[in-house]
Biopython code that builds the backbone (N, CA, C, O; Angstrom):
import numpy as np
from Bio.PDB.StructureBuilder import StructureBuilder

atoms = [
    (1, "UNK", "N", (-2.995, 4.706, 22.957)),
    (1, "UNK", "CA", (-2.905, 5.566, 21.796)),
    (1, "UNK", "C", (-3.656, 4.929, 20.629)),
    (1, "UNK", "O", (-3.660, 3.773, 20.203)),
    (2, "UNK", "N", (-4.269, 6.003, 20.256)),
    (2, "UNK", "CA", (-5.094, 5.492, 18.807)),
    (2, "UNK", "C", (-4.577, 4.961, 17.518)),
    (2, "UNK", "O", (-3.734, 5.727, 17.051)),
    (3, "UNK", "N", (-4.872, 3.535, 16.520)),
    (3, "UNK", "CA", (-3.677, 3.802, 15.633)),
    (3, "UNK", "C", (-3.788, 4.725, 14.521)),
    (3, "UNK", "O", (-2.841, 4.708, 13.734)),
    (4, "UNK", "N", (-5.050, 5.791, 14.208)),
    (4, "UNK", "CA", (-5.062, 7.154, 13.761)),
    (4, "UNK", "C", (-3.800, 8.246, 14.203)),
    (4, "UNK", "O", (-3.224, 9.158, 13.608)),
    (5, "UNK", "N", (-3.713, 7.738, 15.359)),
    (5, "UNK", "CA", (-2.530, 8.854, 16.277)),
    (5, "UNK", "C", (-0.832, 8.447, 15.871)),
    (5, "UNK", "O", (0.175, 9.110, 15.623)),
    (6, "UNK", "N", (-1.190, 6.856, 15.971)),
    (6, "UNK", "CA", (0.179, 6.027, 15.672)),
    (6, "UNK", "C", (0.857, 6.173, 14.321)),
    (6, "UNK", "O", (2.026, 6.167, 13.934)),
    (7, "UNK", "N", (-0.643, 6.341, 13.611)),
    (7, "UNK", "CA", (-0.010, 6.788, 11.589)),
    (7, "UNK", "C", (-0.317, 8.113, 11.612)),
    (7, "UNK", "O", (-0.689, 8.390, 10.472)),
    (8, "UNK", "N", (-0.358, 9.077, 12.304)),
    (8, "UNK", "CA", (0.256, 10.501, 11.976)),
    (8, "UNK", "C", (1.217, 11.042, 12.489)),
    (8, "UNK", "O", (1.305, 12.267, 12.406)),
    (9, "UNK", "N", (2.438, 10.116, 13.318)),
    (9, "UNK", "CA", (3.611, 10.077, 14.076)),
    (9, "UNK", "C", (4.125, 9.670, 12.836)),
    (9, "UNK", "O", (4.651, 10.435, 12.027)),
    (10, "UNK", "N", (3.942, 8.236, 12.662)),
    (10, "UNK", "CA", (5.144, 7.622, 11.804)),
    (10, "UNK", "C", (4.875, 8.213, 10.320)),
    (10, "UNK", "O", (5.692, 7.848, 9.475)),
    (11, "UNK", "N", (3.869, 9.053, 9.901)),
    (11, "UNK", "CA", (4.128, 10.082, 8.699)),
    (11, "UNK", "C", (4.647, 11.121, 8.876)),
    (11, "UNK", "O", (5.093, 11.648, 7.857)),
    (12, "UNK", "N", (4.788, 11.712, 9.908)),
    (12, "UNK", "CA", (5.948, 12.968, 10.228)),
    (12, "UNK", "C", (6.995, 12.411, 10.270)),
    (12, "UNK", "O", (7.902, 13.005, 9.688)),
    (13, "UNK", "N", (7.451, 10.712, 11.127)),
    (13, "UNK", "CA", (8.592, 10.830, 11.764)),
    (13, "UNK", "C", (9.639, 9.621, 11.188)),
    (13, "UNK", "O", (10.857, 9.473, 11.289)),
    (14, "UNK", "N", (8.853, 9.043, 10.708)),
    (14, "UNK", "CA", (9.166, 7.999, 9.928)),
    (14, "UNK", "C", (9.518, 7.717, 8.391)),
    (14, "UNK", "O", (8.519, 7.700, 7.673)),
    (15, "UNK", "N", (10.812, 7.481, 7.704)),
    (15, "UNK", "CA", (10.608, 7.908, 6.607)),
    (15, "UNK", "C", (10.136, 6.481, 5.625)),
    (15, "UNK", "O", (9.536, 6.275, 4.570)),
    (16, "UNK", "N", (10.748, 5.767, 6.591)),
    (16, "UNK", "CA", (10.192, 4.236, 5.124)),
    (16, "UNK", "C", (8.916, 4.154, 5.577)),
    (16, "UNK", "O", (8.217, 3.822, 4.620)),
    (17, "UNK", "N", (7.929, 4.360, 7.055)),
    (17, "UNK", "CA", (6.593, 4.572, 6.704)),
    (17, "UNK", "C", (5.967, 5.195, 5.605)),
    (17, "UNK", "O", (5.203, 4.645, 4.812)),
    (18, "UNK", "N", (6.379, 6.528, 5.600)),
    (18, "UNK", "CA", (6.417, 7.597, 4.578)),
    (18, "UNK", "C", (6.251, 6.743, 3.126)),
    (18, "UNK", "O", (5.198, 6.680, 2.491)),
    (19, "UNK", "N", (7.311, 6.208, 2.809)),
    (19, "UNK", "CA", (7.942, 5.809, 1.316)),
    (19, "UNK", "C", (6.257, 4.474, 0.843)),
    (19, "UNK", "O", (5.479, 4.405, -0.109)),
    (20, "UNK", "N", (6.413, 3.810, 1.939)),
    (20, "UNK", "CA", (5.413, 2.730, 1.819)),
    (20, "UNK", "C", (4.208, 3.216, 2.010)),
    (20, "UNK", "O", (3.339, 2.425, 1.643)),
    (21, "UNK", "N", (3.808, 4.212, 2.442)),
    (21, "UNK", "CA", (2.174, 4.514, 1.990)),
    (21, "UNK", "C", (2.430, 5.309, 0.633)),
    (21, "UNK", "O", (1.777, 4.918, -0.335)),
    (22, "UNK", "N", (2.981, 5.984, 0.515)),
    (22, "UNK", "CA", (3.264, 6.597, -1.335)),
    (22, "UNK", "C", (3.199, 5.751, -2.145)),
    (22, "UNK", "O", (2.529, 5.953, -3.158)),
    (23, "UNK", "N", (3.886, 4.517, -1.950)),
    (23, "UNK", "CA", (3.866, 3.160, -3.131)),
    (23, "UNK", "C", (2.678, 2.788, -3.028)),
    (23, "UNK", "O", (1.998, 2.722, -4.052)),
    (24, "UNK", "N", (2.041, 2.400, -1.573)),
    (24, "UNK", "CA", (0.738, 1.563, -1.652)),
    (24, "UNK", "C", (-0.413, 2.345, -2.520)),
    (24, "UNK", "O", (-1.272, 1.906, -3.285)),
    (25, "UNK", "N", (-0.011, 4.005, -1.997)),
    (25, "UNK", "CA", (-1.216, 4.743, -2.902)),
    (25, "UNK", "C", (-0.843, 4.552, -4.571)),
    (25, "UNK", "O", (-1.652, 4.734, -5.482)),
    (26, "UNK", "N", (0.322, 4.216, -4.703)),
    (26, "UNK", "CA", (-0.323, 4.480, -6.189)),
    (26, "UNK", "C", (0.054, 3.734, -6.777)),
    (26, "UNK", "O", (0.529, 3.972, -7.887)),
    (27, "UNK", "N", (-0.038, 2.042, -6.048)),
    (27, "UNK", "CA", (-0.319, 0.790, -6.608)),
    (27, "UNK", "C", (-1.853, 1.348, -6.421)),
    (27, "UNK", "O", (-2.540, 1.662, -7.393)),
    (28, "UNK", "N", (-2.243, 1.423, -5.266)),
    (28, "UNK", "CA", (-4.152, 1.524, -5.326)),
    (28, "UNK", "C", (-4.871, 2.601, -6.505)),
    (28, "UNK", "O", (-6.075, 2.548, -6.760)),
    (29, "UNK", "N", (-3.970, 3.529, -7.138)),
    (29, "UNK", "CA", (-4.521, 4.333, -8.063)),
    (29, "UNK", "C", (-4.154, 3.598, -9.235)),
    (29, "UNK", "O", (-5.153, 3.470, -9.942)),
    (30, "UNK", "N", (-3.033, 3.002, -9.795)),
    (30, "UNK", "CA", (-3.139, 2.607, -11.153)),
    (30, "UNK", "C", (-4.103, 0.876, -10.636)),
    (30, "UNK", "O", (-4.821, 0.424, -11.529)),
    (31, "UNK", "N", (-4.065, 0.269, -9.628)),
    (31, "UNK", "CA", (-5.356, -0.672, -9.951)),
    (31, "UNK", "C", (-6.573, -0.220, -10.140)),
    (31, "UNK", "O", (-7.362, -0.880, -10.816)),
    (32, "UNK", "N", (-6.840, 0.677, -9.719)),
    (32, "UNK", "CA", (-8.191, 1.008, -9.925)),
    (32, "UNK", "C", (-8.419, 2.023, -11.686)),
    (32, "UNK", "O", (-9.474, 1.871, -12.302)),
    (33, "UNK", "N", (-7.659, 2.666, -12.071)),
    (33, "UNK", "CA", (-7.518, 2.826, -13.575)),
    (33, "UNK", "C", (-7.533, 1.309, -14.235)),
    (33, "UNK", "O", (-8.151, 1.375, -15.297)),
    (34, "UNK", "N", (-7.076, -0.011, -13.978)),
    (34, "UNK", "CA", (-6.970, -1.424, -14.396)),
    (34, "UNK", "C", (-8.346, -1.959, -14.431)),
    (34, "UNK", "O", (-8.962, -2.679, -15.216)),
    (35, "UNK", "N", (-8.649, -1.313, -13.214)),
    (35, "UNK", "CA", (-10.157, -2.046, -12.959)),
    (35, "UNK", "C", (-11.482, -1.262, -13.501)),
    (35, "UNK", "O", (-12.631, -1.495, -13.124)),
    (36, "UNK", "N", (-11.080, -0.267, -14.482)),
    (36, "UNK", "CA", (-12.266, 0.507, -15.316)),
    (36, "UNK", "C", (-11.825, -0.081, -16.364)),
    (36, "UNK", "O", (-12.883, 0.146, -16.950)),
    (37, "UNK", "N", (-11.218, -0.639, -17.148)),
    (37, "UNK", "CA", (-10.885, -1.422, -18.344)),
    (37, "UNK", "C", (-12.164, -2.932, -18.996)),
    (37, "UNK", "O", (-12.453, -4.113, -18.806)),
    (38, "UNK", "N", (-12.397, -2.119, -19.551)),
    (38, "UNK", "CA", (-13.715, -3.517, -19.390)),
    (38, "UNK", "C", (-12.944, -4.984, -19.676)),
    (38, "UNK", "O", (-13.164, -6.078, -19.158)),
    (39, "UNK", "N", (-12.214, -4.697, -20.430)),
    (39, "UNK", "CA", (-11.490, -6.263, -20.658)),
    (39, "UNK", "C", (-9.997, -5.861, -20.027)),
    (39, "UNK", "O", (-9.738, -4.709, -19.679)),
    (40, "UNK", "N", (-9.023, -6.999, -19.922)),
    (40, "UNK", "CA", (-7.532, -6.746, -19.603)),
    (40, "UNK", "C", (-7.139, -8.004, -20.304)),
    (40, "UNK", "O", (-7.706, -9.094, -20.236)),
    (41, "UNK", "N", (-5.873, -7.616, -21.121)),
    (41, "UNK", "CA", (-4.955, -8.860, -21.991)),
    (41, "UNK", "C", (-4.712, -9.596, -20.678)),
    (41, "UNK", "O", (-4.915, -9.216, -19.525)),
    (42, "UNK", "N", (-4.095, -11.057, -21.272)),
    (42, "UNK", "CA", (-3.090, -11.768, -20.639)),
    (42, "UNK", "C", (-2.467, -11.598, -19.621)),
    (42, "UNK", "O", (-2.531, -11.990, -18.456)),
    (43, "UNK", "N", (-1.379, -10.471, -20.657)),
    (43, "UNK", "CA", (-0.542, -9.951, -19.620)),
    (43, "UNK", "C", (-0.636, -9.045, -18.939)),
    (43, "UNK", "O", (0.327, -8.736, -18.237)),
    (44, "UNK", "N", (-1.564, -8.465, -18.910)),
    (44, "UNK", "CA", (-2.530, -7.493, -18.210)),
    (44, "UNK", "C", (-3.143, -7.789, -16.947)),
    (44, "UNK", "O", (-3.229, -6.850, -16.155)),
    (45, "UNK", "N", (-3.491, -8.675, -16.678)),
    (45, "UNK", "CA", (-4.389, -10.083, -15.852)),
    (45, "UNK", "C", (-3.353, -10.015, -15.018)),
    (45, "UNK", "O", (-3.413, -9.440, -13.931)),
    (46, "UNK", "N", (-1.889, -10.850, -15.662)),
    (46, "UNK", "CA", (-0.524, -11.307, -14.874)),
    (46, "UNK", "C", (0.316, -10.006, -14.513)),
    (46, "UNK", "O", (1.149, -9.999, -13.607)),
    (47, "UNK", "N", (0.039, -8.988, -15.251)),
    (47, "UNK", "CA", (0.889, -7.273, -13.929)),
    (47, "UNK", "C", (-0.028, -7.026, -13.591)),
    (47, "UNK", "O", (0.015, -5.820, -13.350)),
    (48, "UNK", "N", (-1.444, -7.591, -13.270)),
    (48, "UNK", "CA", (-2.576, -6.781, -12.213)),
    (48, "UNK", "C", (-2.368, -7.702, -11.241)),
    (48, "UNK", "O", (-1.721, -7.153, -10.349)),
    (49, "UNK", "N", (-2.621, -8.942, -10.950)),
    (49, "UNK", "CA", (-2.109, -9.972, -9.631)),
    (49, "UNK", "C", (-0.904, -9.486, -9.204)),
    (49, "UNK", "O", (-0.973, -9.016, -8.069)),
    (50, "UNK", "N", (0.533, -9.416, -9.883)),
    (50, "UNK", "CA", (1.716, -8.540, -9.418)),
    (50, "UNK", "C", (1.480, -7.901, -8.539)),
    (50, "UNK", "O", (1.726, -8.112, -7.352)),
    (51, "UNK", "N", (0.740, -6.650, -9.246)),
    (51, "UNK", "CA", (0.694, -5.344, -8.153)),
    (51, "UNK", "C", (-0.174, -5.561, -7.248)),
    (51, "UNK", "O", (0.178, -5.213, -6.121)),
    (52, "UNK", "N", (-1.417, -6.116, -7.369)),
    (52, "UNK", "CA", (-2.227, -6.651, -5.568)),
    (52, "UNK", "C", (-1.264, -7.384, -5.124)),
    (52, "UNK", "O", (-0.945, -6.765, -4.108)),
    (53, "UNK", "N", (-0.519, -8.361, -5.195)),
    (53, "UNK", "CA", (0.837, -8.748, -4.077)),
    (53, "UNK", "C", (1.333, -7.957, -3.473)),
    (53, "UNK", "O", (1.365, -7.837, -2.249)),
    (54, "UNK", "N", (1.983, -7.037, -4.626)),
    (54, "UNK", "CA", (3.065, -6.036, -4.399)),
    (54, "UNK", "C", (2.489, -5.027, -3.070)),
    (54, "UNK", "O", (3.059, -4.657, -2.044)),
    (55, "UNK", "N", (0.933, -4.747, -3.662)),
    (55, "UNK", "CA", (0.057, -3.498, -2.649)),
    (55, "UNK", "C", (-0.203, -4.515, -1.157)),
    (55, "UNK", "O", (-0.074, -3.999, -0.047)),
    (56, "UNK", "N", (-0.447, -5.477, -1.265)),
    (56, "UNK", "CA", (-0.817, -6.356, -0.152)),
    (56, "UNK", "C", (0.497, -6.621, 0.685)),
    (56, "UNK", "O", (0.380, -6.751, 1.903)),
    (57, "UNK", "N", (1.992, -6.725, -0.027)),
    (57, "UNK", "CA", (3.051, -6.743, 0.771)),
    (57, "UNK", "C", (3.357, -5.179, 1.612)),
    (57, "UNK", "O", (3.825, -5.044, 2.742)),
    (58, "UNK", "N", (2.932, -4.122, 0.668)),
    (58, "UNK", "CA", (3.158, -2.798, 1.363)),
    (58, "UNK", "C", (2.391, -2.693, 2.848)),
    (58, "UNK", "O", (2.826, -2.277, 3.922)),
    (59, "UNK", "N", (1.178, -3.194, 2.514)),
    (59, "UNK", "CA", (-0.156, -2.905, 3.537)),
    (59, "UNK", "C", (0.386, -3.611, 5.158)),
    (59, "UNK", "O", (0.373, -3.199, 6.318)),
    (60, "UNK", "N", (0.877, -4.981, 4.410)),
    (60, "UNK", "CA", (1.480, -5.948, 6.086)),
    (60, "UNK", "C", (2.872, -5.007, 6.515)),
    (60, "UNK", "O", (2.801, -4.497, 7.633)),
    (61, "UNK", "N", (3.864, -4.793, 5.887)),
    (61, "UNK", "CA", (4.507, -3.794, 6.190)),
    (61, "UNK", "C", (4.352, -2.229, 7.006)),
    (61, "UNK", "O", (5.134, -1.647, 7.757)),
    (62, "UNK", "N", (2.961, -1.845, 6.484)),
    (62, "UNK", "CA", (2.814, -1.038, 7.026)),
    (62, "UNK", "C", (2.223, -1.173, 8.609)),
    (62, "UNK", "O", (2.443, -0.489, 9.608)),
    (63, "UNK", "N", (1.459, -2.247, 8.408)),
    (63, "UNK", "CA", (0.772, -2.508, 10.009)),
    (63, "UNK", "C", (1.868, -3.154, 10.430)),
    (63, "UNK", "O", (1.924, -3.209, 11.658)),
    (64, "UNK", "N", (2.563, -3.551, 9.991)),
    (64, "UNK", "CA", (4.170, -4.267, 11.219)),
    (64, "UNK", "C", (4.598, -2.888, 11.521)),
    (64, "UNK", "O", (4.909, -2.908, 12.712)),
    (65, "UNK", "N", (4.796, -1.544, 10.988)),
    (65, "UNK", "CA", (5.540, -0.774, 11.374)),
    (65, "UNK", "C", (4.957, 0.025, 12.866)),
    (65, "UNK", "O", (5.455, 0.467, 13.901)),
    (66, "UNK", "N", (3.103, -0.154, 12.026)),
    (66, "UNK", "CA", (2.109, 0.323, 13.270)),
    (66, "UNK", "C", (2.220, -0.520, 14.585)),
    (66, "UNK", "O", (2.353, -0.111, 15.738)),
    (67, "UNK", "N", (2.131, -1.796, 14.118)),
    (67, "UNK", "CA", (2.683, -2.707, 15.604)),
    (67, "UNK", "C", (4.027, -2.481, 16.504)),
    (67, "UNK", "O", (4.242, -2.384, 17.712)),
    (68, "UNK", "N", (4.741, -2.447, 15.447)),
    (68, "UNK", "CA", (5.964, -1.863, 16.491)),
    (68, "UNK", "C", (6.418, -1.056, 17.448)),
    (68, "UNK", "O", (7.084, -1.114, 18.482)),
    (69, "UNK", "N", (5.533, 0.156, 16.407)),
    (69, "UNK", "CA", (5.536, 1.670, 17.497)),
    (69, "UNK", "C", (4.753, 1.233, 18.087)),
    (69, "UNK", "O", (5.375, 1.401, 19.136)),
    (70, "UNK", "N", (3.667, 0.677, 18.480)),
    (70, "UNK", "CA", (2.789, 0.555, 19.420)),
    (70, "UNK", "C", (3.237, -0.068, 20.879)),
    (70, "UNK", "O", (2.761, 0.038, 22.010)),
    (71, "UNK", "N", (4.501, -0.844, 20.270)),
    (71, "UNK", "CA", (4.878, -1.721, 21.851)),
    (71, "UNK", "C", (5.720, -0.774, 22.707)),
    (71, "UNK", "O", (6.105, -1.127, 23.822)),
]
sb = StructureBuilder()
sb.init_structure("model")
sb.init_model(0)
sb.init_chain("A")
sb.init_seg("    ")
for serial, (resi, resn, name, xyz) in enumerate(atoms, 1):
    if name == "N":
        sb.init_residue(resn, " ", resi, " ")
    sb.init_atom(name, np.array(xyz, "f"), 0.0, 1.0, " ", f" {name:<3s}", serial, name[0])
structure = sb.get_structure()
């Protein structure tokens, strides 16, 4: 099985799949509004590293969920 096939199962059938691509998308939409900012404060800098963690913890999550169904 394809894992194209594997993530349009676990988006029908799955709901914390579900929940975790919604977060990842829109950690990936407000970074990229971050990243048209020609400059970013301080603390701007330190909640933009945050959320690439945060989006990078969703992403391994999500391929553990793809690995799973796969076995």
């Amino acid at each position: 099985m394809k894992e194209a096939e594997v993530v349009d199962i676990l988006r029908n059938e799955n709901e914390e799949y579900k929940k975790l691509e919604e977060e990842h998308q829109k950690l990936h939409e407000y970074l990229d509004e971050m990243s048209k900012k020609k400059y970013l404060s301080s603390e701007e800098e330190i909640e933009k590293k945050k959320l690439q963690k945060k989006k990078l913890h969703y992403k391994d999550k999500l391929a553990q969920l793809i690995r799973e169904y796969k076995k």
